[in-house]
C-alpha positions, 0 to 999 in steps of 0.5 A: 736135658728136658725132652721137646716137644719136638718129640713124636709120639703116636696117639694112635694107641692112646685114643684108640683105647679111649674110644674102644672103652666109649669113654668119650664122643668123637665131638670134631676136630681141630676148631673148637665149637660154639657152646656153652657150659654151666659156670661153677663157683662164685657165680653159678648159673653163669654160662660160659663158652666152650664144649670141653674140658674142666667145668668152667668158673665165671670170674668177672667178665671172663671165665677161666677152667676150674682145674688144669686139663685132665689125661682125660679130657686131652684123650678125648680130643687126641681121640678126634685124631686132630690134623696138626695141619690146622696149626699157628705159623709158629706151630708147624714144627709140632707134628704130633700133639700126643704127650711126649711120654704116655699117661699111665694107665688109672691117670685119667684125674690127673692133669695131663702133662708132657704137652708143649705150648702148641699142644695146649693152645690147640686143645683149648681151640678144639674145646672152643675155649683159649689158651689164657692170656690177655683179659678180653682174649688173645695174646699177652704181652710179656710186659702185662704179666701179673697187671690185673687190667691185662693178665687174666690167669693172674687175675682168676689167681689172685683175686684181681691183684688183691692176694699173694696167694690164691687162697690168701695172703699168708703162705700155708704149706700144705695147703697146695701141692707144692714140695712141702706136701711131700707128694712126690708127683701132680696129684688128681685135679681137685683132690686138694680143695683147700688150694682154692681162689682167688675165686672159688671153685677154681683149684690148684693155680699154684703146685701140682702142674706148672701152666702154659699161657698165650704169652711168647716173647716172639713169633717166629714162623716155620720151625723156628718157631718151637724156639720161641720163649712163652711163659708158664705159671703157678710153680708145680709139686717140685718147686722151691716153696715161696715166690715159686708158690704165688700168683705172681710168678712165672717163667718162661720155657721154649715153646716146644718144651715138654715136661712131667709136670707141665699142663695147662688150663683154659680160658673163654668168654662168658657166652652172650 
């Protein structure tokens, strides 16, 4: 059985190490902030909202995270030791948003996994971003998945609808961390620069780590709510290669669920 988030680690170890190393700033709290980042790849010099985590890639009217959220970067947030008080109804389960099991030591560029749906929603509200979901911000409905008027992960995949896979319409197996890479594990984000697109400078949106996004087929308060089914994307390193290996697949998993090759990215707006 895969371990729950339910599970509670203490970060306490963790983010004391990452700030005694002066590895990050303490930038706040849960919440997020109003900043702006330069946007990379198709349109730089594009800025976009937020204060942390991967650079962010404009694509169309929204921007969305050009890799998946690094050890890292989710240090420095368990780092401003977060209340997991400030959480959604259907979150109040979720005491801890330390990861279930602690990254080893020399992962900083690998994406952080072992977080459950609450965890990653909440990093990207702390780094004043979103958890992807519905083009225009908020939740997408189960029914809008792989529409690109609806579902901007897809979108920033897929070119808008317009490939099968991120980097084209043909299937290359090595170009992605999938299994016929014969990786073995997530590698560090950006290490596979040919697994690009739909828009460039946004990497690894199918293979290595499986993606939580604002999409849940209910809503339910209290401690209910980590039984909630939300909806990941993009396939990871394990799975079986071809339609795990699109833009179009997904699945769900309970919003308290937790694995060794689940993470996340974030999406925001373009800042005014």
């Amino acid at each position: 059985m895969a371990p729950s988030g339910r599970v509670v680690v203490a970060a306490a170890c963790f983010a004391a190490l990452v700030v005694a190393c002066g590895l990050f700033p303490d930038v706040g709290g849960l919440g997020g902030g109003d900043g702006a980042v330069e946007a990379g790849g198709a349109d730089a010099g594009s800025a976009c909202v937020g204060n942390a985590g991967p650079a962010a890639v404009a694509v169309g009217s929204f921007c969305v995270d050009s890799t998946e959220v690094t050890n890292a970067e989710y240090a420095a947030f368990l780092a401003t030791h977060p209340d997991p008080a400030g959480q959604l109804p259907y979150c109040s389960w979720n005491t801890s948003f330390a990861p279930s099991t602690t990254p080893p030591p020399g992962s900083d560029d690998y994406p952080v996994v072992w977080v459950d749906w609450c965890d990653a929603y909440a990093y990207c509200q702390w780094a004043g971003k979103r958890l992807c979901g519905r083009l225009g911000g908020g939740a997408l409905a189960p029914g809008g998945m792989n529409d690109p008027g609806e579902d901007e992960w897809y979108v920033a995949c897929s070119l808008a609808g317009a490939r099968t896979y991120p980097y084209g319409d043909a299937f290359d197996p090595t170009a992605c961390n999938g299994p016929e890479h014969d990786a073995g594990s997530v590698l560090p984000a950006s290490s596979l620069p040919e697994c690009v697109g739909g828009t460039a400078g946004v990497l690894d949106m199918v293979g290595n780590a499986d993606e939580w996004i604002d999409s849940c087929e209910s809503q339910t308060d209290g401690d209910d709510g980590g039984l909630d089914d939300c909806e990941r994307r993009s396939g990871s390193w394990e799975d079986p290669s071809g339609a795990s290996q699109t833009c179009a697949f997904h699945r769900t998993g309970s919003r308290d669920f937790s694995d060794h090759d689940v993470g996340f990215r974030c999406c925001s707006d373009l800042a005014p």
